[in-house]
N, C-alpha and C positions, 0 to 999 in steps of 0.2 A: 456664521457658517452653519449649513444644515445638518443637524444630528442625523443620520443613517444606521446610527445601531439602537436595536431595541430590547431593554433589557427589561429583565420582569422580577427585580427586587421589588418594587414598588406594588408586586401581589401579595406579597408573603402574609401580609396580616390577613387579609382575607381569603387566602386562599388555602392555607394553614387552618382555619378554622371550616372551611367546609368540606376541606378533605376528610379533617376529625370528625366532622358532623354525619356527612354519610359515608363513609366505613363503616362508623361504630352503629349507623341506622342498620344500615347492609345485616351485618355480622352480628351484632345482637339480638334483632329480630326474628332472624332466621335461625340462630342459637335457639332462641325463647319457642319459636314453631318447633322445633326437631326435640329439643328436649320434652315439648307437651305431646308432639305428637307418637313421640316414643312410647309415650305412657300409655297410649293406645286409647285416644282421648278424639273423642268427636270432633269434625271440621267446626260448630256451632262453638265450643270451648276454644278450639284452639286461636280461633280469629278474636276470640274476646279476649284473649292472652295477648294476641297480638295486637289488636290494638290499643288496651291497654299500654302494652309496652311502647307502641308508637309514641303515645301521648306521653307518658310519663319520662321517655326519653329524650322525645325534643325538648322539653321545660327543663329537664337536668342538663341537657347540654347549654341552655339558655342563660341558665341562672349562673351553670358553672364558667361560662365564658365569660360572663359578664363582672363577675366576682374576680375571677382571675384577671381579669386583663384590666378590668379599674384598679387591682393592683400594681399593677405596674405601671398604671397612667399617673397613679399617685404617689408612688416614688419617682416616676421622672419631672411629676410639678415640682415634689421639695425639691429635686438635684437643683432644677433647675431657678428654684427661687434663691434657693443658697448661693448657689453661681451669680445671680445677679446681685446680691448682699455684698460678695466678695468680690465683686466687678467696683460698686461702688465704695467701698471702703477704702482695697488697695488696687487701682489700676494698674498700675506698675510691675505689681508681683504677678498680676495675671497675663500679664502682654510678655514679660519672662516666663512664663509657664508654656505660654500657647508658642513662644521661640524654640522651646525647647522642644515641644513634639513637633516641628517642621524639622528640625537639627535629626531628629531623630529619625525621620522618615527619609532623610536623602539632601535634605539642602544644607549650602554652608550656614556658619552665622551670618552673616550679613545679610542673605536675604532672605533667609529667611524673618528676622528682625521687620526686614521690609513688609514681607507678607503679612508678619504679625499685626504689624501698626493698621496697616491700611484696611484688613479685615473689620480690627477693632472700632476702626474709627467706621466704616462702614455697617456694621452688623456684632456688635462685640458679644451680646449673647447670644447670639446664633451660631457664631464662631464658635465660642466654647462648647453650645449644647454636642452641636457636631462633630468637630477633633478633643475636645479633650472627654467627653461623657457618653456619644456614638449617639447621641440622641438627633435623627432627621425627620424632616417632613414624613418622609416617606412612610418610613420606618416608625413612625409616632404609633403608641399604643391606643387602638379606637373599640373601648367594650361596647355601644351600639350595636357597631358595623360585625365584629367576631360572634356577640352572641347571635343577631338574626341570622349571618352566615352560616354559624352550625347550627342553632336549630330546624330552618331550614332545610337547608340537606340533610338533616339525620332525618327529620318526615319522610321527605323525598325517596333518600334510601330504604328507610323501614319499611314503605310501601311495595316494595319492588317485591319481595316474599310473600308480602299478604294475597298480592296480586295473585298469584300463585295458586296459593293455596285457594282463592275464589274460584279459579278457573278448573282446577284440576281433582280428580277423587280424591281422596284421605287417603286409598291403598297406594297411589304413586308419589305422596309428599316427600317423605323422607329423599327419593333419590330429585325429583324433579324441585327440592329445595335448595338441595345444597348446591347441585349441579349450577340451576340460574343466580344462585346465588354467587357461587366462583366465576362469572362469566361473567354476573354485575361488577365485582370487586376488581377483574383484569380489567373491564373498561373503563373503572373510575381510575387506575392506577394512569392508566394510557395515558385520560382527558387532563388527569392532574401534572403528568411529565409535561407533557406539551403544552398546558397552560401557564409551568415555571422553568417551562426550555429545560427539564432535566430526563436525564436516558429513558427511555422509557420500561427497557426491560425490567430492568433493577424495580422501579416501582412497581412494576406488575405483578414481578417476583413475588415483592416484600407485602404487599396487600390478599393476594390470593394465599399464601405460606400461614399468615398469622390467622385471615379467616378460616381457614380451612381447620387447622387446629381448634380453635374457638368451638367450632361446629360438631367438630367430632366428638369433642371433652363434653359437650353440653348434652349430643343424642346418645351419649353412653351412661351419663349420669342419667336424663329420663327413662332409657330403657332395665336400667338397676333399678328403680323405682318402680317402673310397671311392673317387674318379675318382683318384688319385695311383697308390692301391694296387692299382688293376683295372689 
């Protein structure tokens, strides 16, 4: 039978990380401009601030995806070597184990007992990884594919303010930074609803609301700085 629904669990790892990646490129960058530009700090400084920051924050998002997410690729190898330890030791108790979360989720005993067996004897550690540990294909933890993800788009994002600041004087930064900068962050929100089918407003909301704070705390802390150091 042909499948006609199209669901988009099967993004979440990598789409989880590039939405992380360029936000925090967006909203960092443009922090890092507004707060040097506060200081009342030359285009020539402030793009070397910024690029700086580009660079040192795709490799931070890189390392730190990578770090994080091999950890949890390395607690679901042990789950899943132990599960097969205890597959092969006591089959029995696992084939009652795996009866019991089908009991639980809606079928009788009896068949679910059925289900159990025929799983097991079909796939028994994949059975397990799946209903009793939540661990799937899908869903499998991949630091490669998350760290290039967000480093990636944190570039990608971080650019987007530089651009800016190339194009534009140093006297109209401040407003025409933050401005494309909440424009960039509404339409990441948009691309990323729509590329995991969820609302879109709500993300749109929740991405321009926390930039915009970000932005504001950081050109106030520069401008305290300017007035300190003048």
């Amino acid at each position: 039978m042909k499948h006609t629904e199209h669901h988009k669990t099967h993004r979440t790892g990598w789409l989880r990380a590039a939405v992380l990646g360029a936000n925090d490129g967006i909203v960092s960058t443009a922090s890092l401009v507004l707060g040097v530009a506060a200081t009342g700090a030359s285009v020539e400084n402030i793009l070397v601030a910024g690029v700086a920051g580009l660079v040192a924050g795709a490799m931070s998002m890189a390392a730190g995806e990578y770090v994080s997410v091999s950890s949890q690729a390395d607690t679901e190898r042990a789950d899943l070597i132990r599960e097969q330890t205890e597959l092969e030791d006591n089959p029995e108790h696992e084939q009652a184990e795996l009866t019991a979360i089908y009991v639980r989720r809606g079928l009788d005993a009896e068949l679910a007992s059925r289900v159990a067996t025929q799983l097991m004897e079909h796939d028994a550690l994949g059975a397990h990884a799946r209903d009793e540990l939540g661990i799937s294909e899908a869903l499998a933890a991949r630091p490669v594919q998350a760290a290039l993800a967000s480093a990636g788009t944190f570039a990608v994002g971080a650019a987007l303010p530089l651009l800016i600041v190339v194009l534009l004087p140093v006297s109209l930064l401040m407003w025409a930074v933050s401005g494309s900068s909440l424009l960039f962050l509404a339409l990441l929100g948009s691309l990323s609803a729509k590329a995991g089918g969820a609302p879109v407003f709500s993300s749109l909301r929740r991405v321009t609301f926390w930039g915009a704070l970000a932005m504001a705390l950081t050109a106030g802390v520069g401008a305290l700085f300017g007035v300190v150091a003048g």
